[in-house]
Each structure stands twice: as structure tokens, then as C-alpha cells.
C-alpha positions in Angstrom: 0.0 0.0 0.0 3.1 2.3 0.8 4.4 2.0 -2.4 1.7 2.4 -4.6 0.6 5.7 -2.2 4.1 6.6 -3.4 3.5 6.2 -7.1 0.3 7.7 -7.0 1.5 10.9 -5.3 4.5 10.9 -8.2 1.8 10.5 -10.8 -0.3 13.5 -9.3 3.0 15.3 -8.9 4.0 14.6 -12.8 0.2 15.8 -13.9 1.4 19.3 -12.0 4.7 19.5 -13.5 3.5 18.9 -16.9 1.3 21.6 -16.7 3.7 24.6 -15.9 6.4 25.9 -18.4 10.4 24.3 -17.7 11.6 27.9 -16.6 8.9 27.4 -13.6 9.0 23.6 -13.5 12.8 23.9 -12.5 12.4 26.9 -10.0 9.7 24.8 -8.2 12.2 21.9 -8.0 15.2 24.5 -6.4 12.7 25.7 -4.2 11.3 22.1 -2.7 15.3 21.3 -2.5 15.8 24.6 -0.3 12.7 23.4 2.0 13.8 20.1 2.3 17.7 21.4 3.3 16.2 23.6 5.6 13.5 21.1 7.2 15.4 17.9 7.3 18.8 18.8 9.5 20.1 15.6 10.1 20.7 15.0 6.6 21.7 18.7 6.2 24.5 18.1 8.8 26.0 15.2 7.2 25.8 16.5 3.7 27.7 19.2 4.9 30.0 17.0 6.9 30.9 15.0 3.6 31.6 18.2 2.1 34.1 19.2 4.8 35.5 15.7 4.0 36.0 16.8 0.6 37.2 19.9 0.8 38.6 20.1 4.4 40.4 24.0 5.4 40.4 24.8 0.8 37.2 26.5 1.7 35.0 28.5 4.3 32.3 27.0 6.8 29.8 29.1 4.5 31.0 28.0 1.3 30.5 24.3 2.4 27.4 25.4 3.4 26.4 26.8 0.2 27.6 23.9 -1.6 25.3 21.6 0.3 22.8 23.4 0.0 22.8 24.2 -3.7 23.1 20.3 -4.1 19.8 19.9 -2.8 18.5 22.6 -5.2 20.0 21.3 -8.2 18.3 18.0 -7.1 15.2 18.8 -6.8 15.5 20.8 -9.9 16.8 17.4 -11.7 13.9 15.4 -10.2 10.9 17.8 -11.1 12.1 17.4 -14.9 12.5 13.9 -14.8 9.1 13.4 -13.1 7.8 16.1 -16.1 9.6 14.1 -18.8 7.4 12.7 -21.9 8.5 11.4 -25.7 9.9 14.8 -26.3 9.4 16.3 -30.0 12.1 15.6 -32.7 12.6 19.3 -32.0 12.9 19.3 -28.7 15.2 16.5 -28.6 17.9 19.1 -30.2 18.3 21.0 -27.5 17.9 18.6 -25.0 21.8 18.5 -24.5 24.5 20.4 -25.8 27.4 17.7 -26.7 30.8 18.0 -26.2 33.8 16.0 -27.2 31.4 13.4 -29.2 33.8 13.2 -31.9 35.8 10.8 -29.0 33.3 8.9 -28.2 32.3 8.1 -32.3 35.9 7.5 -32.7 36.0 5.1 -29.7 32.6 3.0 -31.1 33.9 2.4 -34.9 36.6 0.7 -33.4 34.1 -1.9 -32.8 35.2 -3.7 -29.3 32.3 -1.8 -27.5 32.6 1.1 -25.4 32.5 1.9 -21.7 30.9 5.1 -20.6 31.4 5.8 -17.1 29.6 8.8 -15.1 28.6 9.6 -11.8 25.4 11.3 -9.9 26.4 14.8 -11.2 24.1 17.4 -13.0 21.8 15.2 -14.7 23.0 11.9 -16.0 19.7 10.4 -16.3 19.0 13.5 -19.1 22.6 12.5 -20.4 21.7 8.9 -21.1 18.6 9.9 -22.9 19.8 12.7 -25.0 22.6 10.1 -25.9 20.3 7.5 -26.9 18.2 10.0 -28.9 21.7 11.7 -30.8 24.4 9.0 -30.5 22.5 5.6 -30.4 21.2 3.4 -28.0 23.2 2.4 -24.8 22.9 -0.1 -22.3 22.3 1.6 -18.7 23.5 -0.4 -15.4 21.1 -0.1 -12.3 20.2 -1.4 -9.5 16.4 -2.2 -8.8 14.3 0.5 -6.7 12.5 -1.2 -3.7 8.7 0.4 -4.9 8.2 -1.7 -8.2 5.4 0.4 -9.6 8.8 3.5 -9.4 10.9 1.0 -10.5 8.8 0.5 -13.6 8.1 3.8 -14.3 11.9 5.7 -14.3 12.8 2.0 -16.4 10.3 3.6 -18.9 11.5 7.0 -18.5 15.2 5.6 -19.3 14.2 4.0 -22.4 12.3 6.5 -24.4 15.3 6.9 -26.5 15.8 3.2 -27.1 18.0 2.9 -24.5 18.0 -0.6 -22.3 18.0 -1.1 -18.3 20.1 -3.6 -17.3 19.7 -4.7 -13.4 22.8 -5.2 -11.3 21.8 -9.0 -10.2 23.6 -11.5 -12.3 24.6 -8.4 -14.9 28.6 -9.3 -15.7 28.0 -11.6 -18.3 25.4 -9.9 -20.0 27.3 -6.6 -19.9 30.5 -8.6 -21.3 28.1 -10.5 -24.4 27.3 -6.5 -25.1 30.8 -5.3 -25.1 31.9 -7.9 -27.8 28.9 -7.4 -29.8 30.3 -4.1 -29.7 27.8 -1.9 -27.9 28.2 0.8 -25.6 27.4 0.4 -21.6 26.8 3.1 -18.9 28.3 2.3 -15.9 27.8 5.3 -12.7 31.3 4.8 -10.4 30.9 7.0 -7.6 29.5 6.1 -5.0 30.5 3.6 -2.2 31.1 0.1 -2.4 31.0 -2.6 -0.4 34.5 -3.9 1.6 34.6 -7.5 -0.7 33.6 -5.3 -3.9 35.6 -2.4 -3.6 39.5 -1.4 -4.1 40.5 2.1 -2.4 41.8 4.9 -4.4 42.5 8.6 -3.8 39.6 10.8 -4.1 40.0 14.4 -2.5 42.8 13.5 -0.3 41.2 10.1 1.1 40.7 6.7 0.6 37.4 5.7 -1.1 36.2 2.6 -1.8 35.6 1.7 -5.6 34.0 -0.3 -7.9 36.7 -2.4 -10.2 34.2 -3.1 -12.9 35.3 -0.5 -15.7 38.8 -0.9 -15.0 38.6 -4.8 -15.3 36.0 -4.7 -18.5 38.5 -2.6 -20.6 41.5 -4.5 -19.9 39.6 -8.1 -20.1 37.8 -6.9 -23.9 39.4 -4.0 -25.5 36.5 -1.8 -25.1 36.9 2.1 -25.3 36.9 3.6 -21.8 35.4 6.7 -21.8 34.6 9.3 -18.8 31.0 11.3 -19.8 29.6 13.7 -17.6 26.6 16.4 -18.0 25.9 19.7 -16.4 23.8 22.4 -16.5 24.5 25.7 -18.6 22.9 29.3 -17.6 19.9 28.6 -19.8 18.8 26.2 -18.5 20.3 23.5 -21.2 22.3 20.6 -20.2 26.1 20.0 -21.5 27.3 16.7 -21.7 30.5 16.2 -22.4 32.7 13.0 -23.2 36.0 13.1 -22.2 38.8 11.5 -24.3 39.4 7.7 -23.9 41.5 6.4 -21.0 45.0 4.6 -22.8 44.8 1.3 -21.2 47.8 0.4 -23.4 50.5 0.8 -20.8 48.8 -1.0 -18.1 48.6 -4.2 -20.5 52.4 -5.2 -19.2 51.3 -4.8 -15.3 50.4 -6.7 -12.8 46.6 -6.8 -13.6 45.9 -5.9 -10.0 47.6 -3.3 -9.9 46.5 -1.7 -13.7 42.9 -2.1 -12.3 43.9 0.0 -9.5 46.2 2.5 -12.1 42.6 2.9 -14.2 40.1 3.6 -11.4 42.4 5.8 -10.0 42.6 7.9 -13.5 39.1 7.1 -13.9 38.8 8.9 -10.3 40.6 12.1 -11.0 39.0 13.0 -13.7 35.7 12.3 -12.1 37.0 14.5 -9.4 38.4 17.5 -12.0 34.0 17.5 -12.6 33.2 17.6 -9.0 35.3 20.6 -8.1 34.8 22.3 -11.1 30.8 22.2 -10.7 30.5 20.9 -6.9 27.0 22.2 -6.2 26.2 19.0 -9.3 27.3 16.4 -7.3 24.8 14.0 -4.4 26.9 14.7 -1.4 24.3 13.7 0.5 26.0 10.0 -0.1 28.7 8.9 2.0 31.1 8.2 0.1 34.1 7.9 2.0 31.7 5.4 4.5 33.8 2.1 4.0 37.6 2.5 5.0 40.8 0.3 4.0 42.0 -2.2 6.1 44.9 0.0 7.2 44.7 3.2 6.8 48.0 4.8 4.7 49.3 7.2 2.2 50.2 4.4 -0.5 47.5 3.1 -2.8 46.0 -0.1 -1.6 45.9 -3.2 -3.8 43.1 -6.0 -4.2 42.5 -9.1 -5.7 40.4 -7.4 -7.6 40.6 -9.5 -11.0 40.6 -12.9 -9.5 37.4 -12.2 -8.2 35.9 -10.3 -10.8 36.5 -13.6 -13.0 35.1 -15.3 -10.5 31.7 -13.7 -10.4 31.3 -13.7 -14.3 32.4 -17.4 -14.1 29.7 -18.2 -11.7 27.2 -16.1 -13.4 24.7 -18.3 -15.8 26.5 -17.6 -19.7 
């Protein structure tokens, strides 16, 4: 009953939205994001408190503030147009996103071994996916499955009206490794904590955080393109997405594989980061994700096992 109280109210919700023009439609979403920043203060506090993590004495008490708080505005913003969000018309669609640096991404899919796009919850990656599926082709999005099924349902339609196709964490390996050799692009989103047996740490503003493998391991394991994509809004009101040029996995090929997964998701991490403090009022920092710490604390990188037991997932997963 919970849940589908919860659907109901998004569905009256996306009836309001619908109705007002985008210029209001986003206001309305900055302004529930200020009330819920100002309303809910024990998430407040430890949004702020991830952003003194981040940041530490490189900025003021204020300016942390601020930072956290405009998160929650750009969030709200970013939910009120997704809730809004229909078929749009062929010419909407062209101003959906402004793209940036697609030439590297079409240079990275003719080479035909598939292509890894990796992003993060900054500006508005689910408008990113979309304007991608619409412009570049379709792409295969990785996600994990909402507890309310009726939401579930609905932001899996939301994904796909550009042809694009959900793929659910749960037994997912394989499948995303079939789609790389059949040469087809994957969207993978990399920041956010992982758990201890998953992760391997890597430097992210100054501390350890604990990181997916999976790009990393996919890229030296098929060939595929890695490629670093991010989106963010522009003064108008337009998003930019932008697709940075391929990580060279070439000179990791000779290393201990170990330790090139680690090399990748630690380039994959800096320029994830280069994003975050270029634009850090688009980033969720009301995540924690600095939550699960190494072993032992210390200032050298830390090293997993981390492609003996990614082969042995995809080896136990149904081919």
C-alpha cells in the first residue's frame, strides 16, 4: 500500500509538473530542494559533513554550506524534470543536451570492441543517457532495482524512451561482457561507495574511497573504449554533456593486472573528481562516500585481488 501511495503521489505530482512551463518547472524543484535542506537537518549536517570531507580547510564554513545546499537545489531541480519528462518532440530532442567531445566517443565506437561510458550522480546523468540514446544511439544503462516496483517500472520507462535498455545489477557481468563484444556501448555510474569484498580504495579528495573495479577490469579483459562522460547544466537552463577523451589502457597491458585495475580507477577517479570541483553544487553529497575505509589506513595506494574475483563472479554467473 506504501508504495503504490508513493506512485500515486508521483503521478499526481508529474500531472502538476507537466502543466507549468520548464523555466517554472525547475524553480519549483530548487525551491522544494531549499525546504527540504532547511526542514530535514540531520541530513543537512551530514551532507555538509561530507563536504568538509572533501574539501577540508580549501574553503569556508559558508562555502560548504552553500555547496550543500545548492546540491539539494540542483536535485530537486533534476527530479521535477524527470518526473515532467514525456516522448519529447524531434525538435525538442535538439536542444535537449549540448554535446561535447562526441567526436571521442564516435571515434572510440567504430573501433568496434564496444565502449564503456562511465559517469557519476552529477548534473543530470539520467537527461545525459537519454539525449545520448536520442543523438548518439542506443546504450545499455546499469542499475540497480528501486524497492517500490510500480517506481521501479516507471523511471525504467523514463530511461528507455530513446531506445535505451536497463540492465539490473543482479547476475549483470556476463550480460554486460556478451554487449561489449557485440560491440555496444554500456553506462556504468562509479561513484558512489562500495562494499569492503567489492571495492578497491583509491584517492579521491585527499582520502581513501572505496571503488568499484568493474570499468577498470571490462577494458583490460575486452578491448572496449573507456570513456569518462559527464553532463551539467549551462545558464539557460540547457544541459552539456560532455565526453572526455578515452583512458589509454595500453600501458597497463604489461602490469600486474591488479595493480592496472587500480592504475585505471584511480585515472578514472581524477578526472571524475576534476568534474566535482569544477561544478560541486552538481554532485549528491548527500552519499557517504568515503563510508567504508581500508583495512589499514595509509598514504600508498592499496591493492586488491580485484581481477581474480571479478573472473570469478562472471564465471559463476549463468553464460
Amino acid at each position: 500500500m506504501k508504495h503504490r501511495l508513493e506512485y500515486l503521489l508521483a503521478r499526481a505530482l508529474r500531472v502538476v509538473m507537466r502543466l507549468l512551463p520548464r523555466r517554472a518547472r525547475l524553480a519549483w524543484g530548487r525551491a522544494a530542494g531549499s525546504l527540504v535542506f532547511t526542514l530535514d537537518g540531520r541530513h543537512q549536517k551530514s551532507t555538509i559533513d561530507h563536504v568538509d570531507l572533501a574539501f577540508g580547510s580549501e574553503k569556508s564554513d559558508p562555502e560548504k554550506r552553500k555547496i550543500a545546499r545548492d546540491a539539494y537545489r540542483h536535485f530537486g531541480s533534476m527530479l521535477f524534470e524527470l518526473i515532467a519528462l514525456g516522448i519529447p518532440s524531434p525538435a525538442k530532442r535538439d536542444g535537449l543536451d549540448e554535446l561535447g567531445g562526441f567526436v571521442s566517443f564516435q571515434q572510440a565506437w567504430v573501433r568496434g570492441k564496444g565502449v564503456i561510458l562511465t559517469t557519476g550522480h552529477f548534473g543530470n546523468w539520467e537527461m545525459h543517457g537519454i539525449a545520448h540514446g536520442f543523438k548518439l544511439g542506443r546504450i545499455n544503462v546499469l542499475a540497480r532495482v528501486q524497492s517500490n516496483r510500480f517506481l521501479n517500472q516507471w523511471l525504467e520507462n523514463v530511461r528507455g524512451i530513446s531506445g535505451n535498455k536497463v540492465i539490473y545489477k543482479e547476475g549483470a557481468l556476463s550480460e554486460l561482457r556478451r554487449l561489449l563484444r557485440a560491440g555496444e556501448t554500456i553506462a556504468l555510474v562509479i561513484d558512489q561507495n562500495v562494499r569492503p569484498e567489492d571495492a578497491i580504495f583509491i584517492d579521491f579528495f585527499g582520502r581513501k574511497a572505496a571503488t568499484t573495479p568493474v570499468p577498470a577490469w571490462f577494458a583490460l579483459k575486452t578491448g572496449a573504449a573507456l570513456v569518462p562522460a559527464f553532463c551539467y547544466p549551462l545558464p539557460d537552463g540547457r544541459y552539456r554533456a560532455v565526453y572526455e577523451e578515452p583512458i589509454d589502457c595500453e600501458p597497463y597491458r604489461q602490469m600486474d593486472r591488479d595493480r592496472a585495475i587500480l592504475k585505471i580507477t584511480q585515472e578514472l577517479a581524477r578526472v571524475q573528481e576534476g568534474y566535482i570541483r569544477a561544478h560541486p553544487e552538481c554532485w549528491m553529497w548527500m552519499h557517504d562516500r568515503f563510508r567504508t575505509r581500508p583495512p589499514q589506513e595509509s598514504p600508498a595506494l592499496d591493492t586488491t585481488d580485484a581481477s581474480d574475483a571479478m573472473d570469478d563472479i562472471v564465471a559463476a554467473e549463468p553464460q
